[in-house]
Structures are given as C-alpha cells and as structure tokens.
N, C-alpha and C positions, 0 to 999 in steps of 0.2 A: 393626600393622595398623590401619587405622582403622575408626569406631563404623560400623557396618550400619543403614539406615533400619529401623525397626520393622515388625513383620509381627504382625497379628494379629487373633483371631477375631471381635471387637468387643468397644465394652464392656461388661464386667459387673462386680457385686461379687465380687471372686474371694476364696478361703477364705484364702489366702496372696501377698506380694508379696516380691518381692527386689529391692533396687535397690540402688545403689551400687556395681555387681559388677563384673568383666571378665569375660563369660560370651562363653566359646568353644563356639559350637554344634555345629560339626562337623555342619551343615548341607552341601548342597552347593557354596555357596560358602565352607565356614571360615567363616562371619563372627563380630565380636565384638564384641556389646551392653552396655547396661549393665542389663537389668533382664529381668525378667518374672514371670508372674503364674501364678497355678497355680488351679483350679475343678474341684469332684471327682476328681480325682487328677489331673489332663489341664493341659498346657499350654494358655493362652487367649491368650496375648500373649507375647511375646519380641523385646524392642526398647530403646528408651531411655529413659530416666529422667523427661524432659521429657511424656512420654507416659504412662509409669505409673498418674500421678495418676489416668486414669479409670476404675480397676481397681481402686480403694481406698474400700471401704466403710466401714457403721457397723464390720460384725463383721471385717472382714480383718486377716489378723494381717499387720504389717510386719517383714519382717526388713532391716538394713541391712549390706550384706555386707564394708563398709568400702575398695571399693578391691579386694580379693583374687579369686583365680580360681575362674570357677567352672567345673564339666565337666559332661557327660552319667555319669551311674551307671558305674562300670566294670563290662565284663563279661569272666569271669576261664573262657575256651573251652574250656578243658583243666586239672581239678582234681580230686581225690579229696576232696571235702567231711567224709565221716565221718574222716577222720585229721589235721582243721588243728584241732583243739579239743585246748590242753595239759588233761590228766591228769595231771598228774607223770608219776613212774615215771625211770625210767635212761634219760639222753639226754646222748647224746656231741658234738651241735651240730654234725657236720658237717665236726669238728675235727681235723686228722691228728695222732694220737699214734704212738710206737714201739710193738711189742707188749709191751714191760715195761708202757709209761704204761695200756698198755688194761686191763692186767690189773690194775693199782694201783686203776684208776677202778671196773672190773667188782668188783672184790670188795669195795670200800665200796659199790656198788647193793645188792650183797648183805646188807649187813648193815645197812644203810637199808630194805630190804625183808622185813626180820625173815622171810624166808619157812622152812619147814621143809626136811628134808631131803628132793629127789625133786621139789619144786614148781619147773615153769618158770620161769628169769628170762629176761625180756624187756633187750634193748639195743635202742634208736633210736639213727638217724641216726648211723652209724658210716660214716665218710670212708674206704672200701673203696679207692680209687683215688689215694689220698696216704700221704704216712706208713707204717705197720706194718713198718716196720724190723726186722731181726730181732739178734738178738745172742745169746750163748753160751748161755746160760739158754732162751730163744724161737726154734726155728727155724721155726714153727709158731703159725698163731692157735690150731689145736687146741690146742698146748701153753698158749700165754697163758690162756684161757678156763680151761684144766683145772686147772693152778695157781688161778684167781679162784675158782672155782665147782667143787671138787671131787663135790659131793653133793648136786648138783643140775644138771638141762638148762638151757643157755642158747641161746638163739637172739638173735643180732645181726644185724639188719638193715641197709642199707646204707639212704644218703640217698638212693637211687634208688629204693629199693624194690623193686629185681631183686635187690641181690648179698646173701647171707645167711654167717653164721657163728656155728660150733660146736661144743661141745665135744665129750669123750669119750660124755658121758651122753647128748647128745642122738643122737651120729649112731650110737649104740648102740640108738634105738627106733626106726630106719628102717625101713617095711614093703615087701616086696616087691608085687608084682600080686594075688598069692593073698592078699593081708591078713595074712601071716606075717609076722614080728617077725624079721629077719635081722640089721639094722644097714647101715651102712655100713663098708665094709673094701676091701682090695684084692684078696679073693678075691670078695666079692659085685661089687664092680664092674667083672669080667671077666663075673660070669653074671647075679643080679639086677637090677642094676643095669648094665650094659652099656652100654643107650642113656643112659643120663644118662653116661657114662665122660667127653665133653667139654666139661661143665659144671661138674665136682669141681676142685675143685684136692685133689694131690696131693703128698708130700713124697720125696724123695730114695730111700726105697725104695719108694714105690706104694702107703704107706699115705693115707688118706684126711686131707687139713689141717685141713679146716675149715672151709673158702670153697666155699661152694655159690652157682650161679649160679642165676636162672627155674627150669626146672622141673624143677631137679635140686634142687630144696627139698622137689618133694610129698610124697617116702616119709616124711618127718618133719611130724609131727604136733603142730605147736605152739601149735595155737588157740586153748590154754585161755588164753591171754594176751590174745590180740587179744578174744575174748570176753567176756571181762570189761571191759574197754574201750567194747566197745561197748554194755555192760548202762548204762554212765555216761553215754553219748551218749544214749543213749534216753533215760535219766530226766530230762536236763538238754538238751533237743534246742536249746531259744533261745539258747545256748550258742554254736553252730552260725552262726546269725544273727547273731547279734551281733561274732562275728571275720570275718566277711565284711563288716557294714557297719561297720565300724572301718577298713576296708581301703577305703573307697569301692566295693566292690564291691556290684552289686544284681543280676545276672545271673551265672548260672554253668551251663557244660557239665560235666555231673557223668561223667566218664569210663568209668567203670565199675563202672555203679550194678546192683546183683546181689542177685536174691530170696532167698538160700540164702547158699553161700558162695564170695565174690568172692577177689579177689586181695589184700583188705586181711581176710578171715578171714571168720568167721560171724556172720551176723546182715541180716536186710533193711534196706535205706539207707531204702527206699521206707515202711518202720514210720516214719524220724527224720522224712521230709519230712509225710507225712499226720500226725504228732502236731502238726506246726509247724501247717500251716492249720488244722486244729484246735482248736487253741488261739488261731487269730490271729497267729501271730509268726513267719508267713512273711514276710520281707521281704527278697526276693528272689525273684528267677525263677528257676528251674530246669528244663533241658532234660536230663533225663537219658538218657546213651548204656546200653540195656541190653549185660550183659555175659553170657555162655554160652561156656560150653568144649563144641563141639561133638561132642569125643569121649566127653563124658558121657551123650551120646544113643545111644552105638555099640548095634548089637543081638546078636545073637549070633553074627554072622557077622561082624560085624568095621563093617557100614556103619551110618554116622550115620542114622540116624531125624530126617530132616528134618521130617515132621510135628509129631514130639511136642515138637521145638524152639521150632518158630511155635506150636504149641497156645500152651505156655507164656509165649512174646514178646510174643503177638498179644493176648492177655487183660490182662497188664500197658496195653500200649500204648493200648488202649480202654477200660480202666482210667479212664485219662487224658485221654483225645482232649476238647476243648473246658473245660478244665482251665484259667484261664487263667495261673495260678502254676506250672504243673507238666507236663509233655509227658514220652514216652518211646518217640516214634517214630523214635531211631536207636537204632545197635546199636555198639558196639565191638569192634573185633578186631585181635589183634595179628598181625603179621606176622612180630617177629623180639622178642632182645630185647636186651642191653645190649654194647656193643663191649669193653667196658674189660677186658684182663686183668691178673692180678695175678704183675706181673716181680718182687716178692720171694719166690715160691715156684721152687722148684726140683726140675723143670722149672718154669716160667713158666705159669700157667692162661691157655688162650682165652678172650678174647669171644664171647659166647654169638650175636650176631647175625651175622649170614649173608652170604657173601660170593660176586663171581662168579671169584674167583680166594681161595687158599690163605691166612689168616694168614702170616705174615714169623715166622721165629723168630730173636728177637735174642739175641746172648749179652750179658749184664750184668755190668757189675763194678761195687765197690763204694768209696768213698773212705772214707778215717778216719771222716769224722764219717758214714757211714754211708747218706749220697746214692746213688742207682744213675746209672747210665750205658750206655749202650748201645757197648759194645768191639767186636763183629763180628756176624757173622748167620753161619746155619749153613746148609749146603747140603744142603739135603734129599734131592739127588738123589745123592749121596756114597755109595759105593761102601758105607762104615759106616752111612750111614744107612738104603739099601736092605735092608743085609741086617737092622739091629736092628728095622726094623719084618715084614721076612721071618719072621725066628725070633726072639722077643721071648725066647721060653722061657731064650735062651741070657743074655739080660741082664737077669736077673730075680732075682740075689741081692745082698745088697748089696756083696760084693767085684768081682762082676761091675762094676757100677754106677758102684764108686768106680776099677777100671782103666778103664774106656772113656770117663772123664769125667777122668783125670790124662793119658791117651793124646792126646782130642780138642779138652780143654778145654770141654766142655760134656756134659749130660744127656745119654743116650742113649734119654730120651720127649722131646728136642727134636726128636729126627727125625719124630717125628706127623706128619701133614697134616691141618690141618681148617680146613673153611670155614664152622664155625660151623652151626648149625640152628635151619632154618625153625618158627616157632612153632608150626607145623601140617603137614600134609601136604601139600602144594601144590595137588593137587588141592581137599581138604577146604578149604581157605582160598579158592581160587577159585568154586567152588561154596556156598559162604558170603557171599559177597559177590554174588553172582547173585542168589539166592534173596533174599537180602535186601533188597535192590536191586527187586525185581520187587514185591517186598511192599508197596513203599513206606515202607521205609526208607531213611534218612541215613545213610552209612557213614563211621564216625568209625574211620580204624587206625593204629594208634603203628608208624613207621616209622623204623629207625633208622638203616641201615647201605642205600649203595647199591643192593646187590643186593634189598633189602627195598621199598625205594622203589619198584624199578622192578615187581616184583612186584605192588605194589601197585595201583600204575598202568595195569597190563596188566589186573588184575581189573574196577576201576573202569570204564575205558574198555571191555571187556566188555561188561558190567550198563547202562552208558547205551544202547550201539548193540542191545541187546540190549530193553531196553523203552521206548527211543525218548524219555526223559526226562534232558535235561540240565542242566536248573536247579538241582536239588533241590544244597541247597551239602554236599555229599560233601566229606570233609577226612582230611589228611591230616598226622599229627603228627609233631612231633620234626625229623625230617630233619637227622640228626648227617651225614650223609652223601649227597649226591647228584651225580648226572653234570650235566653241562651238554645231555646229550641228553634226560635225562629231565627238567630242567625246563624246556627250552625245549616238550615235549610237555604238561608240567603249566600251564603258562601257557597254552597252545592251547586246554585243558580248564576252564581257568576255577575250577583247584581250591583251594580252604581249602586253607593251608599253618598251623597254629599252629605257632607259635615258644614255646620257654622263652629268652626273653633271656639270665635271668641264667647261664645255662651256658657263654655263649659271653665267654671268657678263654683266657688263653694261663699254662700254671702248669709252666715248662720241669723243675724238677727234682720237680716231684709226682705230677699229673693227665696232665699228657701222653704222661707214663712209658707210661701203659698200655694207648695208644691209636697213637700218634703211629706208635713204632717198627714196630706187628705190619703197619702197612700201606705205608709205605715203607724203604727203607735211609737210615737217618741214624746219626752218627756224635756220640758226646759225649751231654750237656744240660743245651747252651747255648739259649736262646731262637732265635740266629741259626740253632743244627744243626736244630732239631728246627719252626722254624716258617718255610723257606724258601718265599719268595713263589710260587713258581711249584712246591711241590711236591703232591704227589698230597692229600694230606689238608689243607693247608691251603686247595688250590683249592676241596674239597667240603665242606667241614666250614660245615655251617650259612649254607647259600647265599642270606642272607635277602634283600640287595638286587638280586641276578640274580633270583630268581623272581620278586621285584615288578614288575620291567622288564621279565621275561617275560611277565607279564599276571596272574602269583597273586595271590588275595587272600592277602595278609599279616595274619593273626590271632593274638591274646594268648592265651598259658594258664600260669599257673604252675607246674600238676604238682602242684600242695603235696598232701602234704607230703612230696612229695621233696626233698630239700636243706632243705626247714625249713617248719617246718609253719603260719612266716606267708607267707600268699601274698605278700606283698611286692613290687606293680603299680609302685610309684616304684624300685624297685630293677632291676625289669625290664625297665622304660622306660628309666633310665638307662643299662644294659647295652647293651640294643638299639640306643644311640645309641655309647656308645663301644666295645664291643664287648673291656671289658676291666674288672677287679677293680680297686676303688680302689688307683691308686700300681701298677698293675700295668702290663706291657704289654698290646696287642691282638693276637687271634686274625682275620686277613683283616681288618684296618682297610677294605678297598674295599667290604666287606659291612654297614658302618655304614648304618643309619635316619635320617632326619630323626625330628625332636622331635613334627613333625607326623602320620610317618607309624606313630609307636608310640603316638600316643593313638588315632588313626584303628585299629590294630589293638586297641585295650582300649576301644573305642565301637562306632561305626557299622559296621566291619567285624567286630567280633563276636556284634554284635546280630544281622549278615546270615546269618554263621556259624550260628545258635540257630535261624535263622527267625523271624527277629521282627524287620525294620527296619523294619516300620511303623511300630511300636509304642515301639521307644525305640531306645536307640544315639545320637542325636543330641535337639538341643532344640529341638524344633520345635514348631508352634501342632501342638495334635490328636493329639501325644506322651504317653506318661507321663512323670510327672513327677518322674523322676528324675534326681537330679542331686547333687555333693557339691562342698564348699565346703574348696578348700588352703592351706594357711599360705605357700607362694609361687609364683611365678608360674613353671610349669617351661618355657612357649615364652621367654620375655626369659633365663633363666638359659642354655638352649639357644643362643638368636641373640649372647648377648653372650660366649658360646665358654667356657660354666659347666656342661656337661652334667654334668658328674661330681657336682656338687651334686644332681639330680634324686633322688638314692634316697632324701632327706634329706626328702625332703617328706611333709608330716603333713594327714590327713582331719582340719578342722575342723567337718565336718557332715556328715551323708546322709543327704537326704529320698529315699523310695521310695514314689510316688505318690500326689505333695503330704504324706505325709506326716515329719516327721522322726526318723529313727529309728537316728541317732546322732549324738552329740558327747559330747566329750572326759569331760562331766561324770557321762553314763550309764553310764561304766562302775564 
C-alpha cells in the first residue's frame, strides 16, 4: 500500500514521537504512514516522517520503530480476564491423552500437590473432545480419575469451560434442590437429578462416568479450588495487566463479569478491576458484560423477581457510568451451551446445546490403535427402539443390556431422543433480553448451536422493535452453528458477530468425532467422510465470511481461557485467515478472512463492539494512544501467500495512552 499524506492536529511539543514505522491505522481509508506523535495520552499527528520533525521538542521522548509494524491496541470482545493469569496448579494444555495417560498425569498433580486426604484437586484444560481412549483397565473417566486420586475429589475441567469430569468422591457430594448430600448415581438420576439425565454421561449399565456437561456440574460443589485461585488474583491483580499487554491487547469485553459467584467460581472480578485503577495499573479498558442467572431471583412461586435483578445490575452499572477505564452497561446470557458429545462412552453422551431437529446417534467402532469411527446410525424409530424407550424398566439390568446390545449391535440408551437444552426457559431467556434491552443495556449471548442462534435473534430483534433503538451494538457470540436464513436476517440487523478464530480447524479422527457425526449421516473419519463440502455442518459451522457479506460486523474475542489461557490474537488472526491448525487441513476453506479483515475485527470493529470507536480502535488525530509495536509485518506475510506464519508474531511494545506499558524487557 502506499504512504498516506499526514493528518494532523498542529504543531506542538508532543510527550512522545514514533517514527520510522509502517503504522496501519485502520482508519477509514486503511492507510499507512510512517509516524506520529502522542500529547497527553491523545494522538496529535499521524503521518510521515518528513513532517514529524515539528512535533519534537526539548522534552519529547523519540522512539524509532526501525521499519516494523505498528497497529492500533488490540481489543480482545469476548474473554474471561480473571482465568488468563497462570497460577500453576495441574494443567493438561489442551492436550489429548488416552484415559490410562490422564490418570498417569492426574496422580503425579496429586503428589505435586502434597494435598491431604479429602481436599479437592483441581485439573485445567483437559481436551474433552479428542483423545480419552478407553482400554481394559479405563472403560470410564470415572474409573481413570479413581485410580489417580483414590481419597480425594477431583474436578476436570474441559478447555471450554462447559465439559467437566469426576471421580467417585466427587460425584459422591452431589446435592440435590433441598441442599441434601445424595450424590450422583443412576438411581438419583432417574429422580434428583432427572433434569440434568442429558448432560451426564453415562457407562454401559446407567451408572454415572464422569463427564458432566453446563449445568449438570451445579449439584457438585468444587469451589474451594477456583477460590483459592482467585484469593492469588486479588493479591497480584497487575498480573492481569500485564498478560494482556504482553498480548497487545489494551481493550477487553469481560464476558462474564459476576459480583458473587460466576461461571469461573467465587469471588467479584469487579474487586480485581477497582484494585487495578486504584493502584494505577489499569492498562487497559474494560467493558464488562454483567453476568446473573436469572433463576437465582425465582420467588416462591416459581417466577423470577425481575426487580431485585436490575436492583442489583443497575447499582453495579452506575457504579460505573462515566468511568472511563471501566463500564458495565451490558449484560450476558447464555442461550445454549456446548455441542460436543463424548462417542467414547457407551451409550455416546449429547451435546448439551440445543437443536431444531433430534441429535443423530451414530454407532462407533474402534480400530487397533484405538481411533473411533463412525460404522452406522441407529433408527430411532425401530420397532426396538420404541419399545426400550416405552419400557426402560425391561432394559435396565445389565444382562438385559449386554443381549439387546449383541442382538442390535448398539446400546439400548442409544434409542434416547434429545435435542439438547436451552440454557434457560425460553420464555425466561426472552423476557431477559427484553427487559434488558429496555434498560439500556448491551446484550452480549454465547450462541452456539443453530437453533440457539436463531433464538437468539428472535429475542434481540424483539427488544429493538420493542424500544425502538437499533444502534446500541447487541452481539452475538460463538456461532459454531448457523443457517443461512438466520444470517442473512443477522446482517439486515447490523449484529456483533465475535468469532473465536482459533476453533475453526477440521481434526477428522479427534474433535470432529463429537460434533460432526450427531448432526449429519457420515460414514468412516476420513477428512473427505466427515467434512463434505456441501454437508449440513460443514455448510454452518462458523459462517465467518457469509455473515460479513451479509452486512455483520465480524468481531475478535478469544474466550481465554478456554483452549488456553494465553489469549493468543496472532494465532487467532492466523486461523481466521486459513481456517486450519498448523500442517492441518481446513474446516469451510470458502469461510476464510482476509488479513485485513481479522485486524479490522481485533481494532476498529471491536472498539465499536465496546462502544468506544471514538476513542480508539483505530490511529487517528484525537484518539488514544494506543498502539503496539510487532516483530513482523502480518499484511506482506498475508499478501505474499505466508498467512500460516501469522501466529508466530511477537508484541515488541504496548503503549496505552501515550503511555508504554510493555516490552519484552518488563517482564
């Protein structure tokens, strides 16, 4: 691209000068200068080099950028802040092991964690949807874990932060409703537990595995972990700051920021953010989405107390109001929650998120080394299957179990139906988004699974025709799954779409396993079986560049620390561009981003997302001046057909409002 004439506010002495740079403004024209100049935290100048010079005082400090690129601050739309800060502690990276390998790793946590007998161990980032193999010893995570950690609960969390797993001891302190101590089993999960029955995974006779999904976690009580955790973020909150601007990040959408206790445990976010300006070592913006489980308002009669909800939001929110570090005038709510089931259990466990037609139940078979494969699908509507969901009673021993499964060649809980469940009650969820909507709040909802989208969609467009305000940027997250009717209506509506880049890969005999098969008929997994061009999930699955050309704004969020708790913006740049894991293949190659339109989604379009593109997103005169400095140039790696190198790229600086407030050397 060539240099841009200079734009700027006149001269002055300004505090700071940059010159020698390739600074991409992600202005409205793109353009790209060589310099500019910073004065009380504010851009005064952005232009060329030749010009500079009148912007350089006695006191101006010069930096000379040598050549390298520089960008606007990235802003990271969609993140959990209080869980990107390593602690130690047991962390599996994300990595698929067999259930032997997990147990080998779980019981040296254990004994790395000197803990007594009875005290919670904690597991992060355990690869739920690859790997866990089972073999003679493991037919069950339960069993793995119970081998590692005989005499003591453990709770494994998945790199999603939806799928959980446990052992005997823990799913032994499950509480029912009444605050009784029953456990989890296969008698409490016909009566206590009932409604959670399609979230459990389950083993070969109906007893409970181990693999819990969303809110088939709550009856287990494992917070003594995450609490302790978060006693470390408080004391060390710059902590916080500082792996954000290491990351170039200077703006973040805090997902699900919660007074009491959130989805990442107990403890208020909003203590770590006021200790930061308190101290001075906010550097960073933050827009946090409040989070409330609305049925914690229920009254006695069963209906949500929408007042004492907004008591509690509205007081927060004004908390804030005119903050200019800090907002908390949206609100988050989920709609559904994760798709993936887990095909090495037997029967196979559902995806917890919500469909407008039934889960597919595939039969699986297994090769030597242990690979699954998708053999056949079962007919639900079978004469066998009618009746073992008719009279359960009759296949409910395990000889029963083992003839109707050597008879039919599959589980007799594969004949279930389930389409998965809505994170809420539909109405409750609608009515949520109303009410919120009217308040004057942003509506930020993690969407994952079509039928959840389109849910989603119907609320939203609701709440606008409803208070007659259509600007406010209402967003909408994830979208593992959408129609082409609902984003052609999402484009009409001008809605935030964040994207997690890096999820989008194509992983034939791992990830896809658990996803791919429950929603169409595919045969094998091969890459070719399981990701045909023209089939149902690969046409929806993360429809990033149809919704742009629909008219969505396309916005950046990491999730972190789902998959890994560095937010990792050049890896998710890169992804968005090739739309596949290093040396991998791609998932909808036609869904590929330009290079330009995944900075545009981690700048100016997520600044707009926050509410704040006056203010930054881009480098403009009368901006903050925020901005970071990278070791290469990811548009020319991009144009000269190098995108795969993009994740590779390293923050050699971050100033956040003129001032610098990281490089390499600070840490």
């Amino acid at each position: 691209m060539p240099l841009a004439p200079a734009i700027a506010r006149g001269p002055v002495a300004a505090d700071l000068v940059l010159k020698n740079a390739r600074v991409y403004t992600v202005d409205g024209a793109h353009r790209i200068v060589e310099a500019l100049a910073v004065k009380d935290g504010k851009l005064v100048f952005v232009g060329s080099n030749a010009a500079i010079g009148a912007f350089i005082g006695s006191k101006t400090v010069v930096e000379d950028a040598g050549g390298k690129l520089v960008l606007p601050g990235l802003v990271d739309a969609h993140i959990h802040p209080r869980g990107i800060v390593d602690f130690g502690g047991c962390n599996l990276e994300a990595k698929a092991h067999t259930l032997a390998e997990i147990a080998t790793l779980v019981r040296q946590c254990l004994v790395d964690a000197k803990l007594e007998p009875g005290k919670w161990l904690a597991v992060s980032q355990w690869e739920y949807a690859a790997g866990n193999q089972t073999d003679a010893k493991f037919a069950t995570l339960r069993a793995a874990l119970d081998d590692a950690a005989p005499d003591n609960p453990v709770v494994m969390t998945g790199w999603d932060g939806h799928h959980g797993a446990y052992n005997s001891r823990a799913l032994a302190l499950a509480k029912n409703a009444k605050g009784e101590t029953v456990g989890y089993s296969k008698k409490t999960l016909q009566t206590d537990f009932a409604h959670y029955k399609p979230v459990v995974g389950v083993d070969i006779h109906g007893e409970p595995s181990g693999d819990i999904q969303d809110e088939g976690k709550t009856p287990i009580d494992s917070s003594e972990t995450s609490r302790e955790e978060f006693a470390k973020l408080l004391a060390e909150p710059q902590r916080l700051a500082q792996a954000l601007n290491s990351r170039g990040i200077t703006a973040v959408w805090d997902a699900a920021a919660s007074a009491s206790t959130g989805i990442f445990g107990p403890g208020s976010i909003f203590d770590v953010y006021d200790k930061l300006q308190k101290n001075g070592q906010q550097s960073f913006r933050v827009n946090m989405a409040q989070y409330w489980a609305p049925e914690d308002f229920r009254d006695a009669d069963g209906r949500v107390n929408w007042d004492a909800l907004f008591t509690q939001a509205d007081a927060i929110k004004r908390k804030y109001a005119g903050n200019p570090l800090a907002s908390a005038d949206s609100v988050k709510i989920f709609a559904d929650g994760d798709m993936e089931a887990n095909p090495n259990n037997v029967p196979p466990t559902f995806g917890a998120a919500f469909r407008p037609v039934p889960y597919l139940q595939p039969i699986f078979e297994k090769d030597a080394q242990g690979n699954l494969s998708v053999k056949d699908y079962v007919d639900i509507s079978s004469p066998e299957c009618v009746y073992a969901r008719a009279v359960p009673a009759d296949l409910s021993s395990p000889t029963a179990i083992a003839d109707f499964t050597k008879r039919y060649g599959f589980h007799p809980g594969q004949c279930a139906i389930s389409y998965g469940i809505p994170q809420h009650a539909p109405w409750i969820f609608a009515d949520y988004v109303m009410k919120a909507h009217l308040k004057g709040y942003t509506i930020h909802i993690h969407t994952i699974s079509d039928a959840a989208v389109h849910m989603a969609l119907e609320a939203i467009e609701a709440a606008r025709k409803a208070d007659g305000v259509y600007t406010r940027p209402d967003t909408l997250a994830h979208l593992q799954c959408a129609t082409p009717a609902d984003i052609k209506r999402i484009g009409e509506d001008r809605l935030n779409l964040v994207y997690t880049f890096s999820w989008m890969y194509a992983e034939p005999t791992g990830y896809d396993l658990s996803t791919v098969p429950f929603f169409e008929k595919v045969h094998g997994n091969s890459y070719e079986a399981l990701h045909k061009p023209n089939g149902f999930f690969e046409q929806c699955n993360y429809p990033t560049k149809t919704s742009k050309d629909a008219g969505a704004v396309i916005v950046a969020g990491s999730d972190a620390p789902v998959l890994t708790q560095d937010p990792q913006p050049f890896v998710n740049m890169e992804m968005g561009v090739t739309r596949s894991r290093r040396g991998g293949q791609p998932i909808s190659p036609w869904q590929r981003l330009s290079v330009e339109d995944v900075i545009d989604a981690y700048t100016i379009n997520g600044a707009r997302a926050l509410n704040r593109g006056a203010e930054i997103g881009s480098l403009e005169v009368g901006k903050s001046a925020d901005f970071i400095i990278v070791d290469q140039d990811i548009l020319e790696l991009a144009h000269s057909g190098h995108p795969e190198k993009i994740g590779d790229t390293k923050v050699l600086a971050t100033w956040f409002m003129g001032k610098k407030v990281y490089s390499p050397s600070s840490e």
